[in-house]
C-alpha positions in Angstrom: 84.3 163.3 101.6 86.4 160.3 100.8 87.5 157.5 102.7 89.9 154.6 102.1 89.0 151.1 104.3 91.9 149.2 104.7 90.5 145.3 105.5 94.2 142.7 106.7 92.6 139.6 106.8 93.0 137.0 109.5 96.1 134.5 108.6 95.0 131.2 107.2 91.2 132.6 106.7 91.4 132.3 102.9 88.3 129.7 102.9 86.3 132.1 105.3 86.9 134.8 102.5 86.2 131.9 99.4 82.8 131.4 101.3 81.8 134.7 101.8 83.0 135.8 98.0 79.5 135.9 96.7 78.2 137.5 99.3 80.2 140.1 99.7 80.8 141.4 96.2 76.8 141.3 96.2 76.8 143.8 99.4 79.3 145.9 97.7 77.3 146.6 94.9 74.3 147.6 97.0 76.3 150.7 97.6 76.4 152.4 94.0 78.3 155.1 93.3 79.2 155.6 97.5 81.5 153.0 96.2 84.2 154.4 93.9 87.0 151.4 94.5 87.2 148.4 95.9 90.1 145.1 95.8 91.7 142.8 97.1 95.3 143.0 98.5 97.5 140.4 97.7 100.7 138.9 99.5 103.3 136.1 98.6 104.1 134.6 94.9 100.9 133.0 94.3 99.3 136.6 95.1 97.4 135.4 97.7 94.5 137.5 99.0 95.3 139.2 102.3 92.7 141.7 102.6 90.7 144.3 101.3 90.8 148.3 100.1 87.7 150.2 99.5 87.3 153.9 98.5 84.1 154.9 99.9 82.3 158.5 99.9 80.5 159.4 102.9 80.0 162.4 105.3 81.8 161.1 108.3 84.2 158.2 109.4 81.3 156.7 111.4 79.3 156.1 107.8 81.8 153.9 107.0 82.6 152.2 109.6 78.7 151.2 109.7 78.9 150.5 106.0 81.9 148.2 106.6 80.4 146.9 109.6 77.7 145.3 107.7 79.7 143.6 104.7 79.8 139.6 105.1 83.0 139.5 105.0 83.6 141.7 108.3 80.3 139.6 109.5 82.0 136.1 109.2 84.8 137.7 111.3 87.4 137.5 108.6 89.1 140.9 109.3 92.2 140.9 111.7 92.3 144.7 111.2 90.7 147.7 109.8 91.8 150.9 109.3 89.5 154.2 108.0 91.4 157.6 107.0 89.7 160.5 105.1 91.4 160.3 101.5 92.3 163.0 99.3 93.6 161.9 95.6 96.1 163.7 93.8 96.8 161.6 90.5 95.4 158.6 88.6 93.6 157.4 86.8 90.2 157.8 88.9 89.3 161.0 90.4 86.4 162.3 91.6 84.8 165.4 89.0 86.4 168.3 89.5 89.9 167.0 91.2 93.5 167.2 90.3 
């Protein structure tokens, strides 16, 4: 099943999330192909970071909340907010085999 993360970041944390960068990204990559998207959302003219999406397959909500849980940037406390729903694509350009 799929799962969409959506990460708001804390206002004015932008050097937490520039500290943690490295990190992080290395985390994310520990997950391989339970990962299918991840980026940042951006806010303002200069298209500053505000948080974080994720795509992330997994049996049950509680997976992913672990797996989010334990990335550095949620560790360093630079989440104001997350919110996990069960996602089902419909169109795109990514889709899981066998989806339309």
């Amino acid at each position: 099943m799929l799962f969409v993360a959506i990460c708001v970041d804390k206002a004015n944390h932008l050097e937490l999330r520039k500290t943690t960068r490295d990190s992080h990204l290395a985390y994310i990559s520990t997950l391989g192909d339970r990962l299918k998207v991840a980026g940042r959302m951006m806010s303002g003219p200069d298209g500053a970071p505000s948080g974080s999406v994720l795509i992330i397959e997994a049996d049950d909500i509680e997976t992913v909340s672990d797996i989010l849980g334990k990335d550095p940037y949620a560790q360093a406390g630079l989440f104001k907010h997350t919110a996990i729903e069960p996602f089902a694509p419909a169109r795109g350009v990514w889709l899981p085999d066998g989806e339309a």
